[in-house]
C-alpha positions in Angstrom: -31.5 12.8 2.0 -29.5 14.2 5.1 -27.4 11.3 4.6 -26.4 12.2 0.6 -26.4 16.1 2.1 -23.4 15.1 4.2 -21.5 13.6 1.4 -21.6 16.2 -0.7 -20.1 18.3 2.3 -17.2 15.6 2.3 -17.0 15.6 -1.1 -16.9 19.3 -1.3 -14.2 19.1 1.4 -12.1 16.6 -0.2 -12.0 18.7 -3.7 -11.1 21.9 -1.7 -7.9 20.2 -0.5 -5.2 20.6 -3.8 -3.3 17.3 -5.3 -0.6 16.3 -3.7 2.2 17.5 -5.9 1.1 20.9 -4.7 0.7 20.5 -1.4 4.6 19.5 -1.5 5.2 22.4 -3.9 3.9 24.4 -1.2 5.5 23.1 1.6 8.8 23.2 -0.1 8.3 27.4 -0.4 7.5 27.4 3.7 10.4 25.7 4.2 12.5 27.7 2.5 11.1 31.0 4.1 10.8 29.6 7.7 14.6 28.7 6.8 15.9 32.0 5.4 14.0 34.0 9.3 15.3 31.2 11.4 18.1 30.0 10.2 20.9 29.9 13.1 18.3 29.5 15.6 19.4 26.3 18.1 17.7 23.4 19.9 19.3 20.3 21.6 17.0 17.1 21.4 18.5 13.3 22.7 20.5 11.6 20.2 20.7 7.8 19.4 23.4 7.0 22.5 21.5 9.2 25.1 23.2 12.3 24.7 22.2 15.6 24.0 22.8 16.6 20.2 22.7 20.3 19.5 21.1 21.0 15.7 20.5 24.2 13.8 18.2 25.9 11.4 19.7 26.1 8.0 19.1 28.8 6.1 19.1 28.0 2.4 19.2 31.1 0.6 22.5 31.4 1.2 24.6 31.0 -2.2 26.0 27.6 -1.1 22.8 25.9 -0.4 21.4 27.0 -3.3 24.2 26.1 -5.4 22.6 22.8 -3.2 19.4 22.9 -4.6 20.2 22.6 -8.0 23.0 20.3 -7.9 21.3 17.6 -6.0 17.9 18.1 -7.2 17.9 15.3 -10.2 20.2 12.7 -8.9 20.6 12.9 -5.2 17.2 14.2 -3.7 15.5 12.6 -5.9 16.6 9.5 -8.0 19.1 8.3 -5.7 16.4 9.0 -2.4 16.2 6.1 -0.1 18.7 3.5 -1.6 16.8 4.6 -5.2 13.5 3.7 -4.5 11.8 4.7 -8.0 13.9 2.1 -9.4 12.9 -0.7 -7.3 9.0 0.1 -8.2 9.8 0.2 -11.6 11.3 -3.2 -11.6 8.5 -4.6 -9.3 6.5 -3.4 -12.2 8.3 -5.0 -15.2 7.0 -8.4 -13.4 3.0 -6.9 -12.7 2.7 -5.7 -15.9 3.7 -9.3 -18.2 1.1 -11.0 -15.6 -1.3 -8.2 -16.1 -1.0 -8.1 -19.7 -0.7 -11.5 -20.2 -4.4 -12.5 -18.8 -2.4 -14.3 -16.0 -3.9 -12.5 -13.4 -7.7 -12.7 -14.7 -7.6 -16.0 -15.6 -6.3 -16.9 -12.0 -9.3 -15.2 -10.2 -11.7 -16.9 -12.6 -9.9 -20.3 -12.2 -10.6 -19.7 -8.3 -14.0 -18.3 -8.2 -15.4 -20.9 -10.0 -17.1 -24.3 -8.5 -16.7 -22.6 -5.3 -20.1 -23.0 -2.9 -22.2 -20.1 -2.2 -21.4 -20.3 1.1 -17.9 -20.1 0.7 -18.0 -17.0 -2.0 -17.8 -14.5 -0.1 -14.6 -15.5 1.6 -13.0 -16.4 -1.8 -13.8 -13.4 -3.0 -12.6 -11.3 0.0 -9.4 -13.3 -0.3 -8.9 -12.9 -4.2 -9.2 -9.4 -3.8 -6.4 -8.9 -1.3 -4.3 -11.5 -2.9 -5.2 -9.1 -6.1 -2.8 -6.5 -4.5 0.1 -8.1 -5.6 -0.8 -6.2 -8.9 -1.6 -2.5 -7.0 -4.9 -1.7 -8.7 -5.6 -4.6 -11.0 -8.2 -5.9 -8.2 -10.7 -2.7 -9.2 -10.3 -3.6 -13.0 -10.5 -7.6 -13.1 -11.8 -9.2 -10.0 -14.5 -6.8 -8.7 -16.5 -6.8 -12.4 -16.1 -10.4 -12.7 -17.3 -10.7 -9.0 -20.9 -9.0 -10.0 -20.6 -11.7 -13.2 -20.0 -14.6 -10.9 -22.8 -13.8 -8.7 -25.2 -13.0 -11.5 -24.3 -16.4 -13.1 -25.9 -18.1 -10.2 -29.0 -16.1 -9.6 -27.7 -13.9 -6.8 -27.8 -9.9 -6.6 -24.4 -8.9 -8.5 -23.8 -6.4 -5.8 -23.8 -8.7 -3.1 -19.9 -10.2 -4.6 -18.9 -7.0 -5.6 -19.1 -5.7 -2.3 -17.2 -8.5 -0.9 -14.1 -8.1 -3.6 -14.4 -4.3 -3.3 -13.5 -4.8 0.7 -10.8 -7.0 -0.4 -9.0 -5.4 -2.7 -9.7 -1.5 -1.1 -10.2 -2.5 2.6 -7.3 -4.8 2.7 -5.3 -3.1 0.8 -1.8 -4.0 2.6 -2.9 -7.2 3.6 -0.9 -10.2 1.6 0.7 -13.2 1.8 3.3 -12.7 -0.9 6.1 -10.6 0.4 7.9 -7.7 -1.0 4.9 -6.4 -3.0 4.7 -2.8 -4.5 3.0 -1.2 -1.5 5.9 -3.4 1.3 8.4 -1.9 -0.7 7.2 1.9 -1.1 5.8 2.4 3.0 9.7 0.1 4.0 11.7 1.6 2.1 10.9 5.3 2.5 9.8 3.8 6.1 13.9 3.4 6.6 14.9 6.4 4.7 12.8 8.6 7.2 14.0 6.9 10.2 17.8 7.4 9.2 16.9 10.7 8.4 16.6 12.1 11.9 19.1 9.3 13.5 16.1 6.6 14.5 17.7 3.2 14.6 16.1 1.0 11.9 15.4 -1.9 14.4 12.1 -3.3 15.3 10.6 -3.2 18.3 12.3 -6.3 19.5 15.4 -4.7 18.9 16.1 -6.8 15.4 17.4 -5.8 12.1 15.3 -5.7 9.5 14.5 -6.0 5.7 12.4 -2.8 4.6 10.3 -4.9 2.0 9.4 -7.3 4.7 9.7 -5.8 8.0 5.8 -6.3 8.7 5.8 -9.5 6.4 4.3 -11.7 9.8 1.9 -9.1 10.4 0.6 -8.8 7.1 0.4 -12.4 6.3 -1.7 -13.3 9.8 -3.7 -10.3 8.6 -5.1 -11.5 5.3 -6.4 -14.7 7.4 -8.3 -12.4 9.8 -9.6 -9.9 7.3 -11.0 -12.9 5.2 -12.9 -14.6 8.2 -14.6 -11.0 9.1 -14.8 -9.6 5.4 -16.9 -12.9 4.4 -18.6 -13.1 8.0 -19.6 -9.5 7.4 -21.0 -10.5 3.8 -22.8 -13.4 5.1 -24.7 -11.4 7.9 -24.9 -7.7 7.2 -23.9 -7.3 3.6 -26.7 -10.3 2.3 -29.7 -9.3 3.9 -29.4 -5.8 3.2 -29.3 -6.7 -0.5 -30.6 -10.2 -1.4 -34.3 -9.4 -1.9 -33.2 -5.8 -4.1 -33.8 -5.7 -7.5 -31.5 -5.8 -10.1 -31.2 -6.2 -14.3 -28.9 -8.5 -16.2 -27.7 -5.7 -19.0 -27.8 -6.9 -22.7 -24.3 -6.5 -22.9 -23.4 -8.8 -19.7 -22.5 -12.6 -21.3 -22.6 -14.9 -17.7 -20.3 -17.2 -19.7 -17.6 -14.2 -19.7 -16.5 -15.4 -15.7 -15.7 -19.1 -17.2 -11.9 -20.0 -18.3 -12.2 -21.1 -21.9 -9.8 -25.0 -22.6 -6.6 -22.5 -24.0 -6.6 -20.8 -20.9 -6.7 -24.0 -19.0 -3.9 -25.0 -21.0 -2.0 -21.7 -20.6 -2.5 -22.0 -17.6 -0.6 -25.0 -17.2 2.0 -24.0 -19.0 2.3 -20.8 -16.4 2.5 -23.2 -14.0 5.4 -24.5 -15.6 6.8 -21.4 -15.5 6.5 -21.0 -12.2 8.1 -24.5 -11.0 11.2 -23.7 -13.3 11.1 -20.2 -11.8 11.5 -21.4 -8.2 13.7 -24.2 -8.8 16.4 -21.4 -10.2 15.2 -19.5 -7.1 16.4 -22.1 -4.6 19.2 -22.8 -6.5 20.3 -19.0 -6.0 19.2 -19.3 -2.1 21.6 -22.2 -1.7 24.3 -21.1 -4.0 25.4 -18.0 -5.0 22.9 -15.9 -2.9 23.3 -17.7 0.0 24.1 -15.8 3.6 27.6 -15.2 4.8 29.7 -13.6 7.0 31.7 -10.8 5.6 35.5 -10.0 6.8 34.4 -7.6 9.3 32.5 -10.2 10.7 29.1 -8.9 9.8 26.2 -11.3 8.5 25.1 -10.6 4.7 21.9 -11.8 3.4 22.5 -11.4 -0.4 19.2 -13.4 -1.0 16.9 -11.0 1.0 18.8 -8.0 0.3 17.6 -8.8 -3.4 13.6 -10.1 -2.5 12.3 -7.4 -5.1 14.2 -9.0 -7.9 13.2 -12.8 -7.2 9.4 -11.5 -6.3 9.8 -9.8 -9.7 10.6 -12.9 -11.6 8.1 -14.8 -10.3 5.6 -12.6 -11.6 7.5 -12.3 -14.4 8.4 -15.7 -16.3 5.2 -17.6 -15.3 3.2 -14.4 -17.1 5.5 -15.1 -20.2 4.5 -19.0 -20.3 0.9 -17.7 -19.9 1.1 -15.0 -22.7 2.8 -17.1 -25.6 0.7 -20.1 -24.8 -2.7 -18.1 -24.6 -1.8 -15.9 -28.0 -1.5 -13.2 -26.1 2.0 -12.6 -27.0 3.2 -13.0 -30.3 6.5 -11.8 -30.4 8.9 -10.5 -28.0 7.7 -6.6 -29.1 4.4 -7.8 -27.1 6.0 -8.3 -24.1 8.1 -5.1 -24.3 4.6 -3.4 -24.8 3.1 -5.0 -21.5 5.9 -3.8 -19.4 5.9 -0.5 -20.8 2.5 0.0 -20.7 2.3 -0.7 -16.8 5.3 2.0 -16.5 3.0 4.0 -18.3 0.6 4.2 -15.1 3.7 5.2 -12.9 3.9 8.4 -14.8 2.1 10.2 -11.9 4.3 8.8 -9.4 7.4 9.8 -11.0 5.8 13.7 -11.1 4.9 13.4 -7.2 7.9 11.8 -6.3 10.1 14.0 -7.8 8.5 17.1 -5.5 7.7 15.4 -2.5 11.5 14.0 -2.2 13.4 17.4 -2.9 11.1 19.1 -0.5 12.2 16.0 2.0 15.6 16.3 1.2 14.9 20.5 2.1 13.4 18.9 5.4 16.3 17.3 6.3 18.9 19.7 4.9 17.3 22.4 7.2 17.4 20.3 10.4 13.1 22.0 10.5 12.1 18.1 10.3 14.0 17.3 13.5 12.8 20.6 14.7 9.0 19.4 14.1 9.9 16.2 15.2 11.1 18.2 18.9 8.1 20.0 19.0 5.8 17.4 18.7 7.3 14.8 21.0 7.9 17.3 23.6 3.9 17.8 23.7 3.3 14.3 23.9 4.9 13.7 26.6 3.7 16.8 28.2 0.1 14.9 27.9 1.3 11.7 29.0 1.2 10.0 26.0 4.5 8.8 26.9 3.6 6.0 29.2 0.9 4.5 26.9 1.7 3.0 23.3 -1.6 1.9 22.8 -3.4 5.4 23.2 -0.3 6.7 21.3 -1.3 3.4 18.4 -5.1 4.5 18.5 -4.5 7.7 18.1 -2.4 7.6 15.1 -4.4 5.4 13.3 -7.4 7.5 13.9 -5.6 10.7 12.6 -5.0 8.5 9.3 -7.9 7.0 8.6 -9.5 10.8 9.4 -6.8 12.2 7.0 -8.1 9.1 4.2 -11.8 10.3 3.7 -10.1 13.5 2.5 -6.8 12.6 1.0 -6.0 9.9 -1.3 -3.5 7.8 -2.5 -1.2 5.5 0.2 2.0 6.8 -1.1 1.1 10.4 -1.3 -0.6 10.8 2.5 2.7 8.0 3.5 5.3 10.8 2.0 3.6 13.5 4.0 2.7 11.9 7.2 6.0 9.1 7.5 8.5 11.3 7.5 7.1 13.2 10.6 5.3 10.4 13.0 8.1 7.9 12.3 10.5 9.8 14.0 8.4 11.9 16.6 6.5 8.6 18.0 9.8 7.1 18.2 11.0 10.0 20.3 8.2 9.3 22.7 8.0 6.0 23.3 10.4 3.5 22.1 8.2 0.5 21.1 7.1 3.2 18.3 9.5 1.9 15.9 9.5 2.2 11.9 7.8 -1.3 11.6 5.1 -0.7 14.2 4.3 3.1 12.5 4.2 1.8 9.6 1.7 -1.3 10.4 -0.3 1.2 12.1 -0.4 3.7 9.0 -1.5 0.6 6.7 -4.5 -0.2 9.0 -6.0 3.4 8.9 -5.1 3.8 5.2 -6.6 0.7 3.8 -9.8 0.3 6.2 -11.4 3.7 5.4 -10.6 3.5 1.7 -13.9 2.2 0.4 -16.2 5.0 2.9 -14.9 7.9 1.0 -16.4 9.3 -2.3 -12.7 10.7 -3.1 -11.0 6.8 -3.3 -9.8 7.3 -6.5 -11.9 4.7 -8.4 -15.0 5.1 -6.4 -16.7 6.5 -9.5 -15.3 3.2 -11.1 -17.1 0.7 -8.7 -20.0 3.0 -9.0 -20.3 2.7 -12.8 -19.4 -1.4 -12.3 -22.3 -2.0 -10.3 -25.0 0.6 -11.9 -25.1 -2.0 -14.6 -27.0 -3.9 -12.7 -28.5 -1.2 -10.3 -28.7 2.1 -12.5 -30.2 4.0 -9.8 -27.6 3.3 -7.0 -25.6 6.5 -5.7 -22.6 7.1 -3.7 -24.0 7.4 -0.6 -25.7 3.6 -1.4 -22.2 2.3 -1.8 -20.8 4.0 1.6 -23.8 2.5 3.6 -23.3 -0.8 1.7 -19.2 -0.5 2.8 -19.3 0.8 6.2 -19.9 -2.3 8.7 -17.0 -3.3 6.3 -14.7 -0.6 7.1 -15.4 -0.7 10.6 -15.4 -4.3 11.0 -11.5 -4.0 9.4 -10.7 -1.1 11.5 -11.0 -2.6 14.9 -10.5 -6.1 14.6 -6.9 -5.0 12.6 -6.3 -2.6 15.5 -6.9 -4.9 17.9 -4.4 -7.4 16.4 -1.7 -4.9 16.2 -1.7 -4.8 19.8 -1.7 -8.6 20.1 1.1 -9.0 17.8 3.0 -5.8 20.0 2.0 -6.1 23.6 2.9 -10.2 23.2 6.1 -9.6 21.9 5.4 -11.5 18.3 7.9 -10.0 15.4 5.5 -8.3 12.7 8.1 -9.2 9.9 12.2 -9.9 9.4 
């Protein structure tokens, strides 16, 4: 009873705090004001080559910086922010949504899951839900329902698989072995837009260039292997006992037969398959022909190949959904296939609102020189502590700020937008190992570990609903108990590795 009493107060908490899209609304009046009282005002802070660089407060309600405001606020601040950002997620989704839509994507997980050993479930099923990611929040919709199916169809409590997919898909979150998803290419890019912001070199840690949509690519990958082994060892030995001998109902409306792939998905599915060969034969033919690296006249390397990773990931989603579609009936014209794509934009409508306020009001952050300013401020304490010498206290500590700042505040791109765009630069400032790549790895443990202890995870009512068909009275607090050896298992073993990949000098990504 104390325990439910305590979420409440976390859930009252969480609603207290506005949506995002305000919160930058509001932020973006601040900054104005704190710009109009001290603008002038002067502070020197050490640039790029070592030297001192002197930078001042802009105030902009002067006539010229609104005339600013207004002309840059559609195209420049916003559409055109970070190389164009929203355009690249909208392509990425053009591919997601034709394997989405198609079935692809469902009739891959049930492909997987079945035939597979008890035993071995649970790490399937851990695996399939960060592999799920490629398609952002598919993996609540398909794989964590047909998870409770799977294990009903062999006599097993439903909840026991639907607590392993739900750490997969929540708790490893930015884990993968595909590069260039959706979530590598909103933290990189914006990652590299904040870093150039306030003159931090976008190098990693070993002093490389990078690729934004793959700059913790190594990381990432090794990840998923790790976060499998513990998400189906925690299963096995925590997650099983707890719930094996707890009752449960099969609900009228549950067919077990619903997890097995039918003989014309088996055939779509080969013709997808065909898709997909054809798909990457053109792709190495691009690699080695017309995309190929070369040396430009100034004597610079160009990557044309990697430079365009979010078009080639794209396709791959994309033509090898199409096979599946026609072959499966799913598509039966090319409006179908229109309709699929469009319908996936659909879900970015929210995006497009927060991005649009939460870009101006960084554009106002840079304009204004206050980001730097804040950036001054708080590396200067920092190293007043002597959290200078020590990138691991400084690693620890910003990964427990986030995952603190997740029970409370949703959404990776949302918190990334509000929190990037100040710790990239200031842990930068403070220690150099801190680079974009290493942030941003850090933010992506704390964001994604703590995601399935919070009642305000955005489909925790949706789990909750999955698996009270089979358990009608379980309640939120059930599901956190049933999470949390998860979340912390995730947490430490994925700090931990962090440091292994950093302190040994391993590249997290190219």
């Amino acid at each position: 009873m104390k325990k439910e009493k305590g979420l409440s107060a976390i859930e009252r908490l969480g609603k207290a705090v506005p949506d995002p899209v305000i919160i930058f609304v509001i932020l973006y009046i601040i900054v104005l004001a704190v710009s109009a009282v001290w603008g002038g005002a002067e502070f020197s802070m050490t640039g790029g080559d070592g030297g001192s660089v002197v930078y001042s407060i802009e105030n902009m309600l002067t006539a010229e910086n609104i005339r600013w405001i207004f002309e840059n606020a559609l195209l420049e601040n916003w559409l055109g922010y970070a190389g164009g950002i929203i355009g690249t997620m909208l392509i990425v989704m053009f591919g997601i949504g034709i394997a989405e839509e198609s079935g692809l994507l469902s009739a891959l997980i049930r492909r997987a899951g079945a035939g597979i050993s008890e035993r071995l479930l649970p790490f399937v099923l851990v695996f399939l839900g960060i592999m799920s990611n490629i398609a952002t929040d598919a993996g609540y919709l398909i794989l964590i329902p047909l998870a409770g199916l799977l294990y009903a169809g062999i006599g097993k409590n439903p909840v026991i698989g639907m607590a392993a997919a739900f750490a997969g898909v929540s708790a490893g979150f930015s884990a993968n072995l595909i590069p260039a998803t959706v979530v590598d290419v909103i933290i990189g890019t914006n990652a590299e837009a904040f870093a150039e912001n306030q003159g931090v070199p976008f190098l990693s840690y070993l002093g490389r260039a990078m690729n934004p949509a793959t700059m913790d690519y190594y990381f990432i990958a090794v990840s998923t292997f790790m976060l499998v082994a513990i998400g189906g060892f925690v299963t096995i030995k925590f997650v099983k006992p707890k719930l094996e001998n707890s009752g449960y109902v099969i609900p009228d409306d549950v067919k077990l037969n619903d997890f097995k792939v039918g003989a014309d998905e088996r055939r779509a599915l080969l013709w997808a398959g065909l898709g997909l060969i054809i798909t990457l034969a053109g792709v190495v033919c691009l690699a080695f022909g017309p995309l190929r690296a070369y040396t430009n006249e100034a004597g610079k390397s160009v990557t044309p190949f990697l430079d365009n990773i979010i078009l080639i990931i794209t396709a791959l989603f994309f033509v090898p959904g199409l096979f599946y579609g026609y072959a499966s009936g799913k598509f039966r014209k090319p409006n179908d296939a229109v309709a699929a794509m469009a319908k996936q934009l659909g879900a970015m409508g929210y995006v497009l609102v927060l991005t649009f306020f939460c870009y101006n009001f960084l554009s106002l952050l840079t304009r204004t020189n206050i980001g730097t300013y804040i950036t001054y401020i708080g590396a200067s304490w920092l190293e007043a502590v002597g959290a200078a010498d020590s990138p691991l206290l400084l690693l620890i500590g910003f990964i427990i700020i986030t995952a603190v700042i997740n029970l409370f505040v949703g959404g990776l791109t949302a918190k990334w937008l509000l929190l990037g765009p100040i710790f990239i630069p200031m842990l930068y400032r403070v220690n150099g190992i801190m680079t974009p790549e290493v942030v941003s790895a850090a933010y992506r443990i704390a964001d994604s570990s703590t995601n399935i202890i919070t009642p305000l995870m955005t489909y925790s009512g949706v789990i909750l609903m999955y698996i009270r068909k089979y358990k009608p009275d379980f309640t939120i607090g059930s599901l956190i108990a049933v999470m949390f050896p998860y979340s912390i298992a995730f947490l430490i073993s994925w700090t931990l590795l962090l440091a292994v990949f950093i302190f040994t000098g391993i590249p997290l990504g190219f």
